[in-house]
C-alpha positions as CSV (number, residue, x, y, z in Angstrom):
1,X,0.0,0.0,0.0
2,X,1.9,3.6,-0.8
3,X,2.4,5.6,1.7
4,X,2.1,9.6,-0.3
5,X,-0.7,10.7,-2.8
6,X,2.2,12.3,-4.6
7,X,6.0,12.2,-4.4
8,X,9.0,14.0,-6.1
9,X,11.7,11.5,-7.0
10,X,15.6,12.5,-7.6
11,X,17.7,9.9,-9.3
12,X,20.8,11.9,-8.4
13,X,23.5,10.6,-10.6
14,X,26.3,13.0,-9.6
15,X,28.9,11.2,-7.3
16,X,29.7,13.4,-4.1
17,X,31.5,13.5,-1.0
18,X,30.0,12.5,2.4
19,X,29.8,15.7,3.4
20,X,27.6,17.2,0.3
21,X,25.5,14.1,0.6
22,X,24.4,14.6,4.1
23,X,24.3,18.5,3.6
24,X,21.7,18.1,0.9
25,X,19.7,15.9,3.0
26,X,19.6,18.7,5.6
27,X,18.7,21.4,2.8
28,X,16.2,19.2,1.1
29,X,14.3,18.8,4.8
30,X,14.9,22.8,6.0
31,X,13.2,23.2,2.2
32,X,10.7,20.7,1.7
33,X,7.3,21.4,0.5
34,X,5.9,18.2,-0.9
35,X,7.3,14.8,0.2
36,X,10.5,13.5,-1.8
37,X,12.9,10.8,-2.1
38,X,16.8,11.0,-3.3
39,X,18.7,8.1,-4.5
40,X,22.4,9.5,-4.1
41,X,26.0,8.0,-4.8
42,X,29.1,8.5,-3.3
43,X,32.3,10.0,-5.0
44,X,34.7,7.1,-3.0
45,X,33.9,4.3,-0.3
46,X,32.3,6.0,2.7
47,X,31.2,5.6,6.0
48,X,28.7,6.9,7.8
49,X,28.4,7.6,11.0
50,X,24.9,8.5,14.0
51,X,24.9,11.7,15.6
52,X,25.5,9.9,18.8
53,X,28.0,7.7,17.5
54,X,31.8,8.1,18.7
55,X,34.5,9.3,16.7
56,X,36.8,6.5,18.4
57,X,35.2,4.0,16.9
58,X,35.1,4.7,13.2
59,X,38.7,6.8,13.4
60,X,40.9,3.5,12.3
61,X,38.5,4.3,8.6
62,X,39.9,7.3,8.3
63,X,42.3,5.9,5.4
64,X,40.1,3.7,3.5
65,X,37.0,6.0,3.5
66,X,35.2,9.6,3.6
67,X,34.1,9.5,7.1
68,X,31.2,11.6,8.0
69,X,28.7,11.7,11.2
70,X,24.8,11.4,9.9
71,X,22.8,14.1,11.3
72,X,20.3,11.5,11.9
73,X,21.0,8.6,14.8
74,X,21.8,4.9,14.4
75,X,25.3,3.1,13.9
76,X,28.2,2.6,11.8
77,X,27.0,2.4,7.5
78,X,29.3,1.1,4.7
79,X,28.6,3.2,1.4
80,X,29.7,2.4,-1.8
81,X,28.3,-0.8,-2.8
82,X,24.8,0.1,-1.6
83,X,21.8,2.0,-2.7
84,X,21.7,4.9,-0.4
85,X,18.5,7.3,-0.6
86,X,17.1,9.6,1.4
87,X,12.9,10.5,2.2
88,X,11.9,14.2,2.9
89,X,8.3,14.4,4.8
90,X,7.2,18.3,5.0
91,X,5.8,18.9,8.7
92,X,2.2,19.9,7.2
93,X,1.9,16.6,5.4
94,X,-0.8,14.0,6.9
95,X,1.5,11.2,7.5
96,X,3.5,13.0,10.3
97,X,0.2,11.9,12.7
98,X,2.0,8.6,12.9
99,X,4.7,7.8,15.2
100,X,8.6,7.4,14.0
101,X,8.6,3.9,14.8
102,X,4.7,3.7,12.7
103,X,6.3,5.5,9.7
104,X,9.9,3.7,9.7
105,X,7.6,0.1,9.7
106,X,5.3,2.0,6.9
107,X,8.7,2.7,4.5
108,X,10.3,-0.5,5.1
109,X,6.9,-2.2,4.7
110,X,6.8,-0.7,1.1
111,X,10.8,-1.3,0.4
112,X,9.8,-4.8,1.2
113,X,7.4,-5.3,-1.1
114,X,9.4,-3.7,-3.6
115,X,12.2,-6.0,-3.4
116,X,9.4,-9.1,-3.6
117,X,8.4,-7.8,-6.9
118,X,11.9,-7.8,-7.7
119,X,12.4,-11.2,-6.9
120,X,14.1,-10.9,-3.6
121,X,12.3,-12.6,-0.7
122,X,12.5,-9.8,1.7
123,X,10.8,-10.2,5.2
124,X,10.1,-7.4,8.2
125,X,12.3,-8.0,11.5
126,X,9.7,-8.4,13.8
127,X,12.2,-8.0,16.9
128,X,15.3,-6.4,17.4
129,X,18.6,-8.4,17.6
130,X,22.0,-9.8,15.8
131,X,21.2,-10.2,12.3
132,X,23.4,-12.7,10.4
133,X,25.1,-10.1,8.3
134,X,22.4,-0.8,9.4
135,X,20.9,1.7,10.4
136,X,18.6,2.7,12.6
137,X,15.7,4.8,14.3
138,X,17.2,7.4,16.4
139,X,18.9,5.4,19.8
140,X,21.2,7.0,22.0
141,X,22.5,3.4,22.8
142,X,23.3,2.4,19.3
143,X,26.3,4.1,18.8
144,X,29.7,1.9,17.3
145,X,27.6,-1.2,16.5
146,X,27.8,-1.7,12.1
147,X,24.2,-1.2,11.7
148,X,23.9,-4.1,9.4
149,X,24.7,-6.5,11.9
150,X,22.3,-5.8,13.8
151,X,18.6,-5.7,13.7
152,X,15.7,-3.5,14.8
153,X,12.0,-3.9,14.4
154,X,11.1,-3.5,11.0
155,X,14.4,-3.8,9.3
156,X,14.3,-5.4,5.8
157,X,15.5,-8.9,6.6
158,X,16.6,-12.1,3.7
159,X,16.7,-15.4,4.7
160,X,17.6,-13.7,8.3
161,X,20.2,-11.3,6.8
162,X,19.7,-7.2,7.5
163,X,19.5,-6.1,3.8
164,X,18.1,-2.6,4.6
165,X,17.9,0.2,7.5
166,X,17.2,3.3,8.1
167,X,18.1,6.4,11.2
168,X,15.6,9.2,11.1
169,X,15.4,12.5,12.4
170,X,12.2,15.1,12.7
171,X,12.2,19.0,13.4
172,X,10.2,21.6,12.7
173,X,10.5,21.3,9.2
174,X,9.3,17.4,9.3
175,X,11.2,14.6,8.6
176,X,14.3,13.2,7.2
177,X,15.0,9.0,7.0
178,X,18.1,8.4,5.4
179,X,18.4,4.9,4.1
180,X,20.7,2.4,2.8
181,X,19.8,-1.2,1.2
182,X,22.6,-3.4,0.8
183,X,23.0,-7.3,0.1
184,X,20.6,-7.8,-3.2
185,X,20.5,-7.1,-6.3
186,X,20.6,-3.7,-7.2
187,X,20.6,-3.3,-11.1
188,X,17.0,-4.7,-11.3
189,X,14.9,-1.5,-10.7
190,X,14.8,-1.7,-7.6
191,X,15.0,2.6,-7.2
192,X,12.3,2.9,-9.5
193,X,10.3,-0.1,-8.1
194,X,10.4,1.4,-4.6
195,X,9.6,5.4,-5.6
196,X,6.5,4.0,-7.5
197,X,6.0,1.5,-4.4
198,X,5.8,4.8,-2.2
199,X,3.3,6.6,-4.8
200,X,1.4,6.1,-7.4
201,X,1.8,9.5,-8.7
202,X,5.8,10.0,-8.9
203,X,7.4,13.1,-10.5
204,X,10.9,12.8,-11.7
205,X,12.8,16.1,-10.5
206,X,16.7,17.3,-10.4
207,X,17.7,18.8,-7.2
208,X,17.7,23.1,-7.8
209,X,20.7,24.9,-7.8
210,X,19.7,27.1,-4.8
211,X,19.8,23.8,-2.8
212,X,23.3,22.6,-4.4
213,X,24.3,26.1,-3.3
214,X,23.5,26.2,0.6
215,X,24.2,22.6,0.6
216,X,28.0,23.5,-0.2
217,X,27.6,25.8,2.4
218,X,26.5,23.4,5.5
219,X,29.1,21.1,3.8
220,X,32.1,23.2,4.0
221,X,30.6,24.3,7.9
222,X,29.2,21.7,9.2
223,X,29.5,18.1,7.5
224,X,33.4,18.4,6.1
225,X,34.4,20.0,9.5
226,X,36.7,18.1,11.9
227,X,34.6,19.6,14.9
228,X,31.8,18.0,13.5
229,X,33.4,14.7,12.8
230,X,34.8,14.4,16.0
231,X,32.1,16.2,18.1
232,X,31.7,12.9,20.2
C-alpha cells in the first residue's frame, strides 16, 4: 500500500562526498514542501556515522573511506556498494500523525514489497537483535555497532540477513530518514520499483541549484568540518 498521494523522486546521478550528501539531506528537509525521495551515490567508499556515535570508533576508517557523522542517529553504515537514498516528509503533510517507529515500519513495509516484486524474498524484522550479516531509528545506545549487523524492528530482513535500515530524524521542518539497502541485487529497478512502491503518482525532479548552493555551504561548515566529525 503507498504511503504519499504524490511524491517527487531524484535519481541523483552526480557522485559526491560524504559531506555534500548529508548536507543536501539537511537542505532538502529545511526546504521541503511536498514529500520526496533521493537516490544518491558517493564519490569514493564511505562511511557513515549517528549523531551519537563516537568518533573513536570509526577513526581507524579514516584511510580507506570519507568519514562523516549522519545528522540522523543509528550506527556505523558502509557506502559504496549500496543503494543509499534519502525521504523528505514536510511537517504539514498527513502522514506525520503517525509515530517514527509507525512510519519507519510503513517505508520498510513498502521497500519490502518492492524487493518481492523484484524477486528478492524480503521479510520485516519483527524483533530487534543480531542479524546474520544498518541503520537505525534514532537510539542513543546504538552508537559503534555496524548497523547491518544488527537488527531492529522493521528492518528489511533475507533469509535472516539485514538487507536494509534506516536512522531518522524530525524538526520543525518534518522529517528526514536516510536509508541504505545493501545485500541484493541492485541493477534490477529496484530505485524505480520502490519510488513508485511509495506513490502512485511520482514526478521525476533534479535537485535546484539554490539547494546545491546552501548545501556547499552546510558542507564546507558543518559536515566536512573536523569539529563535526569528531564532536563525540
Amino acid at each position: 500500500m503507498s504511503i504519499f498521494a504524490a511524491l517527487n523522486v531524484c535519481h541523483d546521478l552526480a557522485a559526491r562526498t560524504a559531506a555534500m550528501n548529508m548536507a543536501i539531506d539537511e537542505v532538502s528537509l529545511e526546504t521541503a514542501r511536498v514529500p520526496s525521495i533521493r537516490f544518491y551515490r558517493w564519490n569514493r567508499p564511505a562511511l557513515s556515522f549517528g549523531y551519537f556515535g563516537r568518533f573513536a570508533d570509526v577513526a581507524h576508517y579514516l584511510a580507506e573511506r570519507d568519514l562523516v557523522r549522519r545528522w540522523t542517529g543509528g550506527g556505523i553504515v558502509f557506502h559504496g556498494n549500496d543503494l543509499t537514498y534519502s525521504i523528505v516528509i514536510p511537517a504539514n503533510h498527513l502522514v506525520l500523525g503517525h509515530s517514527s517507529i509507525s512510519l519507519y515500519e510503513k517505508i520498510h513495509g513498502v521497500l519490502r514489497d518492492a524487493l518481492i516484486v523484484t524477486g528478492e524474498r524480503a521479510e520485516l524484522s519483527a524483533v530487534a537483535g543480531v542479524a546474520a550479516a544498518g541503520a537505525e531509528i534514532n537510539d542513543r545506545d546504538y552508537n559503534a555497532a555496524d548497523c547491518f549487523g544488527n537488527l531492529v524492528r522493521a528492518d528489511v530482513v533475507l533469509n535472516g540477513r539485514k538487507v536494509a535500515g534506516a536512522a531518522q530524524r524530525r524538526t520543525r521542518a518534518g522529517l528526514l530518514q536516510q536509508g541504505s539497502i545493501q545485500h541484493v541485487d541492485l541493477a534490477n529497478g529496484l530505485a524505480e520499483e520502490f519510488a513508485q512502491a511509495l506513490s502512485p503518482n511520482c514526478k521525476i525532479q533534479k535537485i535546484d541549484n539554490s539547494v546545491l548552493r546552501r548545501g556547499q555551504e552546510i558542507a564546507q561548515q558543518k559536515y566536512g568540518t573536523s569539529a563535526w566529525l569528531r564532536k563525540r
